[in-house]
C-alpha positions, 0 to 999 in steps of 0.5 A: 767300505768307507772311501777313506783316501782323501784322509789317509792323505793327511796322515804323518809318517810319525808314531801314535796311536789310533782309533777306529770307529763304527757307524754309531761314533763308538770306538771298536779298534785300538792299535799303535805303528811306529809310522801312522801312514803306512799302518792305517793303509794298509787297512784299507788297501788289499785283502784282509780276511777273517775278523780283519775283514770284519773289523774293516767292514764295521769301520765308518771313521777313524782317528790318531794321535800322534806321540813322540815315541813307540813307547809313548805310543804302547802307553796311550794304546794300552791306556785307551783299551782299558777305557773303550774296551774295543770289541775287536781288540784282544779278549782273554778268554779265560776270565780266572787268575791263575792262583798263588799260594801264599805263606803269610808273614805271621807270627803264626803263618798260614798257608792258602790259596790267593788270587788277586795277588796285587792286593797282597801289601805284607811281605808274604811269601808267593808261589806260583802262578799255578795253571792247574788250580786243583794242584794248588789246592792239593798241595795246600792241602798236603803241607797243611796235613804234614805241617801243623800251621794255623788253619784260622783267619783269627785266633779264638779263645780255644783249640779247635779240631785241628788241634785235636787230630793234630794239624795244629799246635793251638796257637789260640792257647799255646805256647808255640816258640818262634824256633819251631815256627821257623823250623816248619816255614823254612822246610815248607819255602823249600819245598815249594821252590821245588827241593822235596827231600825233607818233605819226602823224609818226613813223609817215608816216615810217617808212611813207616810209622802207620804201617808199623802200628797197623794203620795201612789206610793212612799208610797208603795215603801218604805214599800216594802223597810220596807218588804225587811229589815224585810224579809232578816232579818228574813232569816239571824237570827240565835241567836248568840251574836252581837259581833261574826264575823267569817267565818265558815267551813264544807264540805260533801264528796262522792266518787271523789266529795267535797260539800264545804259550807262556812257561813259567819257570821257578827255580829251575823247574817248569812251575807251569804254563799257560796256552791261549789262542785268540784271533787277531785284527792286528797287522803285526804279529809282534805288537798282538804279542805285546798287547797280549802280554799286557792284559796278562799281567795286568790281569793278576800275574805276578809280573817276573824279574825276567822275561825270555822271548824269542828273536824277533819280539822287541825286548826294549819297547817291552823293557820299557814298559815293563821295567822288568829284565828282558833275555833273547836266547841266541843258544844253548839250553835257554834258545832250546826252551825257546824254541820248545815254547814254539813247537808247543804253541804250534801243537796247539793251534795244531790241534784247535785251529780246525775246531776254532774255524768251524765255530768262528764260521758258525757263530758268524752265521748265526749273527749275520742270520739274527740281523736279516731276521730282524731288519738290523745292519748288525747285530754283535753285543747282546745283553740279558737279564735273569732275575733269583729269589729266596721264597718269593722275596730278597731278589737278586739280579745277573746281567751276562753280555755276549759279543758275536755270540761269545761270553764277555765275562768282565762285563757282567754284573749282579743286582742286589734289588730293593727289598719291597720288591716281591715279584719277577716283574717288578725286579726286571724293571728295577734293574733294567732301569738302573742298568741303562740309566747308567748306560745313558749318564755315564756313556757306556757302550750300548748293546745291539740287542737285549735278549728277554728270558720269556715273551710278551711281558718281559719284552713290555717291561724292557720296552717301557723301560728303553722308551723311558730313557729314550733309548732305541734299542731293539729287544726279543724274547724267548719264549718257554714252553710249560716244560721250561723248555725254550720253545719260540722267539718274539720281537718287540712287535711280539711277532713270533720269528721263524727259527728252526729248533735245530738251527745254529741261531736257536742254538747260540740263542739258548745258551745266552739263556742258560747262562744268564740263568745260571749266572742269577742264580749261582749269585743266590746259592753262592751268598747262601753257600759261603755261610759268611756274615758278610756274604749273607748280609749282603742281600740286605738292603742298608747293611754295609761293611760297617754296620755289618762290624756293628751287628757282629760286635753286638751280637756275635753271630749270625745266629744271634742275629737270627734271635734278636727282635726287630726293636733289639736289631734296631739298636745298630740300624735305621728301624726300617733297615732293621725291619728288613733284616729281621724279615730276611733273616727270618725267611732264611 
C-alpha cells in the first residue's frame, strides 16, 4: 500500500466526493463524506478487512472534488458511478426488474405484464412491483379468463379465438358500449388494490355453474383460483389502513456485508418484498444504504410517494434527492413493521452469511491462483466471446464479462455479424475487432484477461486482433476435448498451464464457459422463438426499423416475404440488402 500521508495532509474538512484509482489510472471506487479529511483517512489508517482491504490494496491514487453540500456531494457520487461504473462500488446482483402489471388507458383496455415502466408515458394503470414474477403472470392470466378484455396488441378485421371460447367480446367487429367497458376495469382496479370480493363472487359463481352442468374439470379449476386469491391474501395481511402506499426500508449489517429488505406496501397489504445482500466497501453503512437505494429505483422501480425508514438513515439528504415524502416511525403498528423488515434482513444474512463467505473465500482464491499462474499483478474483469449460427451461415456474437469470477450482467453484449461471414474464425475477429476498436476510441475499461472458447487458433485470432489495435492484454484459452468437454488451458505462448481438473480455478474458469455459450446462443434461439417480424429480421444486415415498416406494408407477413423473389424483395431494399434477406429467409 501507497504511503498517501503527504496528500491526506492537503485534504479540506469539507463535503465532496471522491475517487479512488488503481495502478492503471482507471477509476475502481466512488464514494462522498461530509468532511473529505476524515472519510479518506480513515482508508488508509487501521484495519480494513474483506472487499475493503482489497479495495485498499488495488488503490495507487486518489482524487476529490470538493461541493457545497451533502446533497450536491450524493448527486456528483451517483453521477459518476453511472459513468465509471466502479468495480468495487455497489453491484445489484439480480439483473430483472421486477414486473408491473399494466391495465392500459384504451378505449379496449388490455391487461399485461411490463417491465420497463419508465417508458410507460400514457396514463396506465400500474400494479406492483411483483418480486414473485410467476405471480404476476398467474394473476394476468386469471382476470384475463374471467375478464372478457382484448387479448391483441392491435384490433384485426375478424374475431379471433378468444372470442370464440369466449374471453373476448370481439372488439375487432363488435360493438362494445363504454358502460360494460367500465364495469370490468373498475372491478379488475379493485381487485388489484387488493379487495377480491367481487372477483371471488363471480368466481363462486361460476364455480356453481359448471358444477351444475356437469363440467367438474372446470369446476375445479376455478376453485383452486378461489384457493389461490384466499391464500395469497391471507400471506399479504398485515392489518394497516386501506389508504396506506408506500415503500419501506431496512437493513442488517455484519462485517463487510449489507442484508437489505424492502417491503412494499399497496393498499395496506404486503404487495411484496425484496432481499439482497451485497458486501460493501464503504465506511458508512447509512450511505451503502443510500447508494443502494438509488441503483434500485433507478433500475425500473416505480419510485413510491412515500418512504419509511428506520431512525438512523437520513430522511432529508434521501427527500432531497428523491423528492419524494420521507416517514421514521417512532411507534405503533408503522415502527412494529420497521423493525420486522430488520429482524427479516437478519434472518437472511442468518442464513447466507456462511455460504456468502465460504464462495467469497473461494473465488478470491481462484483469482489470486490465475494471476501467479500467469505472471500477473492481478487478475479481476474478464471478457469471453462465443460465437452461434443457423446452418453454417447468419452468425451472431455474445460478449459476457466477469469481475472476480462473478457475472456482470449489465456488461454484456450481442453481436449481429455481417452476413458474408461464413465461418467461426472469421466472426471471432470480426467481433473482437469491433469490441476492442470501441474499447480504444471511446476509453472504456479495459479487461484484465480475455478467456478464448478453444486453443490455438481462438487465442491467434485475439492475439492478432489485440496486436493490431496496440492493446496488451494477456488471453488464454480453454481447450475441448473430442467430447466438447473442457479438457486444458493455453496461454498466448500456447503453453498448456497445469491446473487440476477438480481445482476451484478450473471450476470458476468453465463456468465463464458455459455461460458465454449459453448466453450466444440463447440470442440465436431467442430471435428464432419470438417468431416476431421485428425479432426475425433483426439478424439481417441493412433491414432497421423502418425498412422493416417497409417490407410488412408490402408484403404483410413473413410468410410473403418468404414467397417473394430476390427482384420483388428488391422493390424496398438496396439489391444487395435484399439479396441477404432472401438468402436468410430461405435458409430459415
Amino acid at each position: 500500500m501507497k504511503d498517501f500521508r503527504e496528500k491526506l495532509a492537503l485534504v479540506p474538512n469539507k463535503p465532496g466526493s471522491y475517487q479512488m484509482k488503481n495502478v492503471d489510472g482507471v477509476i475502481i471506487y466512488v464514494g462522498k463524506a461530509k468532511n473529505l479529511k476524515n472519510r479518506l483517512k480513515s482508508y488508509f489508517t487501521g484495519t480494513v478487512t474483506g472487499k475493503t482491504r482489497l479495495l485498499v490494496e488495488d488503490i495507487d491514487d486518489f482524487e476529490y472534488i470538493v461541493t457545497s453540500s451533502e446533497l450536491e456531494s450524493l448527486i456528483l457520487e451517483i453521477t459518476l458511478i453511472k459513468k465509471y461504473d466502479p468495480k468495487y462500488n455497489i453491484l445489484l446482483k439480480d439483473d430483472k426488474t421486477y414486473p408491473y402489471i399494466e391495465l392500459t388507458n384504451d378505449k379496449y383496455p388490455v391487461l399485461k405484464i411490463v417491465r420497463n415502466t419508465k417508458r410507460k408515458k400514457n396514463k396506465s394503470h400500474l400494479y406492483g412491483p411483483y418480486p414473485n414474477a410467476g405471480a404476476a403472470r398467474k394473476t394476468v392470466n386469471m382476470i384475463n379468463r374471467i375478464y372478457p378484455l382484448r387479448k391483441c396488441d392491435k384490433l384485426k378485421k375478424e374475431v379471433c379465438l378468444y372470442y370464440h371460447i369466449h374471453e373476448c367480446l370481439g372488439y375487432c367487429t363488435k360493438e362494445v358500449s363504454k358502460e360494460e367497458v367500465d364495469k370490468m376495469t373498475k372491478e379488475i382496479i379493485s381487485f388489484l388494490k387488493g379487495d377480491a370480493s367481487v372477483v371471488s363472487k363471480r368466481l363462486e359463481e361460476e364455480m356453481y355453474r359448471a358444477s351444475e352442468n356437469m363440467n367438474y374439470e372446470r369446476a375445479i379449476e376455478l376453485r383452486e383460483m378461489l384457493d389461490d386469491i384466499k391464500t395469497t391474501l391471507k400471506k399479504q395481511k398485515i392489518d394497516l389502513n386501506r389508504n396506506y402506499n408506500f415503500d419501506l426500508v431496512n437493513y442488517y449489517v455484519d462485517n463487510n456485508y449489507l442484508s437489505i429488505e424492502i417491503f412494499f406496501i399497496r393498499e395496506g397489504l404486503l404487495f411484496g418484498r425484496h432481499n439482497e445482500i451485497i458486501q460493501t466497501v464503504g465506511v458508512s453503512t447509512s450511505e451503502d444504504v443510500m447508494e443502494y437505494l438509488v441503483k434500485f429505483y433507478d433500475k425500473g422501480a416505480i419510485l413510491p410517494k412515500e418512504l419509511y425508514i428506520p431512525l438512523e438513515l437520513d430522511e432529508k439528504l434521501i427527500e432531497d434527492y428523491f423528492k419524494i415524502k420521507v416517514v421514521k416511525p417512532q411507534k405503533g403498528k408503522l415502527k412494529s413493521l420497521v423493525d420486522l423488515a430488520r429482524e427479516n434482513a437478519k434472518e437472511h444474512m442468518e442464513e447466507e452469511e456462511e455460504t456468502l463467505k465460504k464462495d467469497d473465500e473461494l473465488r478470491l482464491g481462484a483469482i489470486s491462483e490465475l494471476a501467479n499462474l500467469l505472471g500477473l499483478k492481478k487478475v479481476s474483469r474478464m471478457e469471453s466471446f462465443d460465437n452461434s449460427h443457423l446452418f453454417g451461415t447468419f452468425y451472431v456474437g455474445g460478449m459476457v464479462v466477469f469481475e472476480d469470477f462473478l457475472p456482470v450482467r449489465d456488461d454484456y453484449r450481442k453481436y449481429k455479424i455481417q452476413s458474408d461471414v461464413k465461418d467461426d474464425l472469421s466472426a471471432m475477429k470480426e467481433v473482437l475487432y469491433r469490441r476492442y476498436y470501441k474499447v480504444l476510441m471511446e476509453n472504456l475499461r479495459r479487461p484484465d484477461l480475455l478467456v478464448m472458447d478453444g486453443g490455438k487458433l481462438q487465442i491467434s485470432v485475439a492475439r492478432e486482433i489485440l496486436d493490431s489495435l496496440g492493446l496488451d492484454i494477456p488471453v488464454i484459452g480453454l481447450v475441448k476435448d473430442k467430447s466438447h468437454k473442457t479438457s486444458y488451458i493455453m496461454n498466448d505462448r500456447y503453453e498448456i498451464l497445469t491446473v487440476p481438473k477438480e481445482s476451484n480455478l478450473f471450476l470458476f474458469l468453465t463456468r465463464i464457459q458455459e455461460e458465454v455459450h449459453r448466453y450466444a446462443i440463447s440470442y440465436h434461439r431467442n430471435i428464432k422463438a419470438k417468431g416476431a417480424l421485428a425479432s426475425v429480421l433483426d439478424l439481417v444486415p441493412g433491414v432497421g426499423v423502418v425498412r422493416r415498416k417497409e417490407l410488412l406494408k408490402k408484403f404483410g407477413s413473413l410468410k410473403k416475404m418468404k414467397e417473394a423473389s430476390v427482384l420483388e424483395l428488391s422493390t424496398v431494399l438496396p439489391m444487395e440488402v435484399a439479396e441477404n434477406l432472401f438468402s436468410y429467409l430461405k435458409e430459415m
